[in-house]
C-alpha positions as CSV (number, residue, x, y, z in Angstrom):
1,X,111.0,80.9,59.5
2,X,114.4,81.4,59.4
3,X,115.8,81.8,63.2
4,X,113.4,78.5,64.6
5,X,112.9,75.2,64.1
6,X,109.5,74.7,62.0
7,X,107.5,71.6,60.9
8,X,104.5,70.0,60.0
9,X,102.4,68.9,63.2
10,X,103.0,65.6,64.1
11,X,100.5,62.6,65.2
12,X,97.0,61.8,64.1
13,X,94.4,63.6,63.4
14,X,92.1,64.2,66.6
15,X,94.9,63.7,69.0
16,X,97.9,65.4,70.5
17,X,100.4,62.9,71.7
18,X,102.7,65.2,73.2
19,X,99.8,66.9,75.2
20,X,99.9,65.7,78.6
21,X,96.5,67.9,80.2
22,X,94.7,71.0,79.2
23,X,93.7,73.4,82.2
24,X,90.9,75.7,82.0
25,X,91.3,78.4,84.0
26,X,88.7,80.3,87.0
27,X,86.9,83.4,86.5
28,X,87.0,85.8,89.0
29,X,85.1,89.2,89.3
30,X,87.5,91.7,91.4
31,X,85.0,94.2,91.2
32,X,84.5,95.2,87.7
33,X,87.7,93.1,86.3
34,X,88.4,90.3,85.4
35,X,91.0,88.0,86.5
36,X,91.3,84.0,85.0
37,X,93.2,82.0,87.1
38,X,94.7,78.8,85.5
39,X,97.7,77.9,88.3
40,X,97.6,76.1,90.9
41,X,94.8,73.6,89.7
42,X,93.7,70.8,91.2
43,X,95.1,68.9,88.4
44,X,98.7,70.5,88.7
45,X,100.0,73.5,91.0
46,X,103.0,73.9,89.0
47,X,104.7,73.9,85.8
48,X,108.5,74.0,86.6
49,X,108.8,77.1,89.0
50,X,105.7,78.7,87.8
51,X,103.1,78.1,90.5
52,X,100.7,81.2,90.1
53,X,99.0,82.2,86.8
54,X,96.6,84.8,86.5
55,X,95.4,85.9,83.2
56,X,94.0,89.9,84.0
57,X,91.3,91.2,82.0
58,X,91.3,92.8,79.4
59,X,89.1,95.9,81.3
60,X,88.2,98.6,80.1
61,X,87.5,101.6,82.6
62,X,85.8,104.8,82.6
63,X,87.9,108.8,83.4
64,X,88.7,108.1,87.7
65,X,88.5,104.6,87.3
66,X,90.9,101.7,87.0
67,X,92.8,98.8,89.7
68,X,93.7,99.3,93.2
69,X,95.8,96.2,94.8
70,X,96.4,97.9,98.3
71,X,99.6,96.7,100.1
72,X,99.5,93.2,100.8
73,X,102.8,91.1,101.4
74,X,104.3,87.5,99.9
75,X,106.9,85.0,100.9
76,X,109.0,82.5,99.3
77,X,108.1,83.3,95.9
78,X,109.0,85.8,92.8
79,X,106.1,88.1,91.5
80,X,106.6,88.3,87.7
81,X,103.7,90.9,86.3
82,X,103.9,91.5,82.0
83,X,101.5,94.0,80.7
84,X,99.8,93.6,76.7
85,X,97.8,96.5,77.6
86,X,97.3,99.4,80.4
87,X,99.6,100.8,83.3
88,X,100.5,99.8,86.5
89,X,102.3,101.9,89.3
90,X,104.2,99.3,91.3
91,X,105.6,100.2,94.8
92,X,107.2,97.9,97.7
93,X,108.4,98.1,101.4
94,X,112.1,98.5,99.5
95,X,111.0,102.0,98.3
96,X,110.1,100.7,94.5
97,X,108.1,103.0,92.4
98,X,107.9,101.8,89.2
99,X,105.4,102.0,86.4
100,X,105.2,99.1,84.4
101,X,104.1,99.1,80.7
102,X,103.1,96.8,77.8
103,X,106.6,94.4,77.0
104,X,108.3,95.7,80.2
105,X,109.2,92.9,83.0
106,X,108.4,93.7,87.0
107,X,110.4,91.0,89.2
108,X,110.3,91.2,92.4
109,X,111.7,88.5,94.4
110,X,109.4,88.1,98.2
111,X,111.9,86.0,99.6
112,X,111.6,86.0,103.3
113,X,109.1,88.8,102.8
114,X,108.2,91.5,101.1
115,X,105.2,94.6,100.8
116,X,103.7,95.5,97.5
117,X,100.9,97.2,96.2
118,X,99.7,98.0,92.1
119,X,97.8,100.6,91.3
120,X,96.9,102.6,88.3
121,X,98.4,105.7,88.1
122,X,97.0,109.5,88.7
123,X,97.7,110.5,85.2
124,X,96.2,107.5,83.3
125,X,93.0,107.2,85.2
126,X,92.5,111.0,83.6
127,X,90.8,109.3,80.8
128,X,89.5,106.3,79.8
129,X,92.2,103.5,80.0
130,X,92.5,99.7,79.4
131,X,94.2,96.8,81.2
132,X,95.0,93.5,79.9
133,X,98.3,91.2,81.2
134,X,99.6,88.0,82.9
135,X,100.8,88.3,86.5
136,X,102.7,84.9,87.1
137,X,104.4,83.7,90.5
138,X,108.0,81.8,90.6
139,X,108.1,79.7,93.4
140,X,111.9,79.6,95.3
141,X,114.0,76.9,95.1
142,X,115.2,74.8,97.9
143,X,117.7,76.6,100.0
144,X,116.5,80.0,98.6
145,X,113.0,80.6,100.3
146,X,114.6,83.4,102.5
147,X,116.6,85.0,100.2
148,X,116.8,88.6,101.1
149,X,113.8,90.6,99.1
150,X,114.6,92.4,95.5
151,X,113.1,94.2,92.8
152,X,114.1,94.2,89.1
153,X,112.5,96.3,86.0
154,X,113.4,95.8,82.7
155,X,111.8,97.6,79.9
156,X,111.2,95.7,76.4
157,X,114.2,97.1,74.2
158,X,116.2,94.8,77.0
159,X,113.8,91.5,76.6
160,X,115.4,89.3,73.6
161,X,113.1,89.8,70.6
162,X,113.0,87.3,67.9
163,X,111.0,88.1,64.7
164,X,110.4,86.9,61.4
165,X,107.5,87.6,58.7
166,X,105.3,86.1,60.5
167,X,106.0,85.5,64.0
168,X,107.1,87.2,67.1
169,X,109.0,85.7,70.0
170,X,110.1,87.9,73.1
171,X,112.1,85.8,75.8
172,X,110.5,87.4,79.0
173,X,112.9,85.4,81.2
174,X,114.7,82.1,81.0
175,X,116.0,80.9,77.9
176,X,114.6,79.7,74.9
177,X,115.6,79.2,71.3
178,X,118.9,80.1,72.4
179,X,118.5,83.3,74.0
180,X,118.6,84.3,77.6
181,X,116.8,87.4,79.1
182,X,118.3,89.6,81.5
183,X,116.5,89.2,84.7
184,X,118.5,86.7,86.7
185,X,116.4,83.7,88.1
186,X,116.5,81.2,91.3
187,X,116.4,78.6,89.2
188,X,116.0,77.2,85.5
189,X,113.2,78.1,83.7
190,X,111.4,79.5,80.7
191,X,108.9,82.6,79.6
192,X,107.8,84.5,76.5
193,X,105.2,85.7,74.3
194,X,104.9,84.8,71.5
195,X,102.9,86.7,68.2
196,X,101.9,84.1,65.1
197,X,100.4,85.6,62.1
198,X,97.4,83.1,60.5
199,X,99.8,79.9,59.4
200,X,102.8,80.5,60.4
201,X,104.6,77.6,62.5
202,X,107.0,77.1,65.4
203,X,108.3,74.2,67.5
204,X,108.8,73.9,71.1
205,X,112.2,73.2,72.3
206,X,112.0,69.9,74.4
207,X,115.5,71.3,76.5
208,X,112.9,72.1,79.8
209,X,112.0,69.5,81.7
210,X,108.2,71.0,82.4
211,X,106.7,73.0,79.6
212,X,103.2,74.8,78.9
213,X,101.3,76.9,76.4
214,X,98.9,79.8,77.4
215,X,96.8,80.6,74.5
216,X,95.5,84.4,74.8
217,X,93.9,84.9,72.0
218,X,93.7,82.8,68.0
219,X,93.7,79.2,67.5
220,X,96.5,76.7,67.3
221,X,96.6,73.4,66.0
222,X,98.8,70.6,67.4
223,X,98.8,67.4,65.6
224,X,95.5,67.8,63.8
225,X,93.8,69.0,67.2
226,X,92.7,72.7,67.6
227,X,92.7,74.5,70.4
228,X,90.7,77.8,71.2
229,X,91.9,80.6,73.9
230,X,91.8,80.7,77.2
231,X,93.1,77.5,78.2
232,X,96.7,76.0,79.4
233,X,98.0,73.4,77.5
234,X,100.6,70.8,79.7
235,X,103.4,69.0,77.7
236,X,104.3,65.8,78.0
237,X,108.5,65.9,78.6
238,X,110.9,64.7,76.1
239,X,109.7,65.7,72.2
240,X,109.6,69.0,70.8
241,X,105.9,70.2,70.2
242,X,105.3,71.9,66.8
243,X,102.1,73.8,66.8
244,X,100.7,76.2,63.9
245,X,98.7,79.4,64.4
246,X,95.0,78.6,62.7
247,X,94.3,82.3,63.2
248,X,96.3,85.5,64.6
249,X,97.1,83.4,67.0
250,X,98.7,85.4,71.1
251,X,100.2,83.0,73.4
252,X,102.4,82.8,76.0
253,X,105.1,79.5,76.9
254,X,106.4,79.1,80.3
255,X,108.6,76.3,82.5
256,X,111.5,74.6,83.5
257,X,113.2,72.7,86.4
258,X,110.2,70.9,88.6
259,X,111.0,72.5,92.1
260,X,112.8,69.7,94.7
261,X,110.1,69.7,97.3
262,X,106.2,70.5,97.8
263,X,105.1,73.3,98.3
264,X,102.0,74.7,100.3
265,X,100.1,77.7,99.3
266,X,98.0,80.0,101.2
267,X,96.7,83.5,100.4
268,X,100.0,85.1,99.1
269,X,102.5,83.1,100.7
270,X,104.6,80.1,99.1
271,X,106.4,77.6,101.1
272,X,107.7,74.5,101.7
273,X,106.8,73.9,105.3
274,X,103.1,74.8,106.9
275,X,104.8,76.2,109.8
276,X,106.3,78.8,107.9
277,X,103.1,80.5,106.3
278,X,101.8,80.2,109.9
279,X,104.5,82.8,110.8
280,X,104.1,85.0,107.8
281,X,100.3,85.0,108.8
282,X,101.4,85.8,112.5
283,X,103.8,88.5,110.9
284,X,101.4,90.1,109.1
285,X,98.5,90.1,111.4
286,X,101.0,91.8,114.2
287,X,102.3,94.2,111.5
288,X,105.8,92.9,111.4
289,X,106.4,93.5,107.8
290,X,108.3,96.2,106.5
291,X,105.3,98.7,105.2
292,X,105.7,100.4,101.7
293,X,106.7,104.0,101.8
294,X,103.8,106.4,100.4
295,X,100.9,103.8,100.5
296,X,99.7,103.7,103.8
297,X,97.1,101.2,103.1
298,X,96.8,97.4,103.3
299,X,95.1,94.3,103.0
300,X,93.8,92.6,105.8
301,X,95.0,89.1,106.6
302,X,91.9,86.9,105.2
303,X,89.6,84.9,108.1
């Protein structure tokens, strides 16, 4: 490849020096679909910022069919949802509508609280339709927990594409391999998806202090090791990490900056102190929050 760094994998056969832990995620059944969660694990809650990872479907549904997230509302955190497959109507107590489709990036930043719900839309569930995505969480830095609340689309002819023969990088947010996407982050960090056709090679930029590999779907080898999809593999900080693609290989690579302080973690609310998800609970229980225009339902606060 011509535009990044490519080598033969390092290390001995049988054994990945640079890998620091391998998560495998949690299957859930949402009623008919799917969801894998890999993040938080009792191994690691986060990778840099990333402190959420959910790996949805792929579903397939029938004509009248298809996902209904009623309202329900976060804290303290950024909700990044990336489609491979499907459509999703987003809407949020700031008056958001917004499909989202394949390569297209929905941020929304919660901050000191926020209302969403995701839905598919009237039109699509008019047939069959399909699903298949990642729908990630950014925990808030220090200092930024209460940020006011925003939403940000951007569709994929504004996410930095790199390509080659044979493989495909888009920088979903962050920057990598010298690129920089356009949604503007809390803090430093990395995400993109990357495409490898059967042998082709890439490296890892070591320049992020926390780094990961989702594999989706192929097989990629990393210093004689293979390793099959479905699984997060956790970088040890400090080398670059070639890997090649044994197969048609899907995955996606995320990080960055290691957030300051701990964080606690309770249904959908991120924070760094107890006694605030206590009030978000008391908020949302007493209807405090801001409801989302044209969506009259919600979620209950769980027991």
């Amino acid at each position: 490849m011509s535009w990044l760094p490519a080598e033969e994998p390092a290390g001995e056969p049988g054994g990945c020096p640079a890998l620091e832990a391998e998560l495998v995620p949690r299957a859930r059944d949402l009623g008919g679909f799917e969801v894998r969660r890999v993040l938080p694990a009792a191994r690691r809650q986060m990778v840099g910022p990333f402190i959420f990872f959910d790996q949805m479907g792929p579903a397939a549904f029938e004509a009248g069919e298809g996902i209904d997230v009623r309202p329900h509302p976060h804290i303290g955190l950024a909700t990044v949802t990336y489609l491979f497959d499907g459509e999703l109507m987003h809407r949020d107590s700031l008056g958001s509508v917004q499909p989202i489709r394949p390569g297209e990036l929905n941020w929304m930043t919660a901050g000191r609280g926020i209302v969403h719900s995701e839905r598919t839309p009237a039109a699509v569930r008019s047939g069959p339709s399909r699903l298949a995505g990642i729908q990630s969480w950014v925990a808030l830095p220090d200092g930024q927990e209460d940020s006011a609340p925003a939403f940000v689309h951007h569709g994929s002819d504004e996410l930095p594409l790199l390509a080659d023969d044979d493989a495909r990088v888009r920088v979903i947010a962050g920057t990598l391999y010298g690129e920089r996407a356009p949604v503007v982050t809390a803090s430093g960090l990395f995400y993109a998806e990357v495409h490898l056709d059967p042998g082709a090679s890439l490296v890892l930029p070591a320049e992020h202090e926390e780094r990961a590999m989702y594999l989706v779907a192929g097989e990629i080898e990393i210093a004689g090791e293979v390793f099959t999809p479905g699984r997060m593999l956790l970088f040890r900080p400090g080398d670059a990490v070639p890997f090649r693609a044994r197969s048609a290989a899907h995955a996606m690579l995320l990080g960055g900056e290691a957030i300051a302080s701990p964080r606690f973690i309770w249904w959908n609310f991120v924070a760094s102190s107890r006694e605030r998800i206590e009030q978000a609970k008391a908020d949302w229980r007493a209807g405090r929050f801001d409801p989302v225009p044209g969506d009259d339902e919600f979620i209950p606060l769980p027991e």
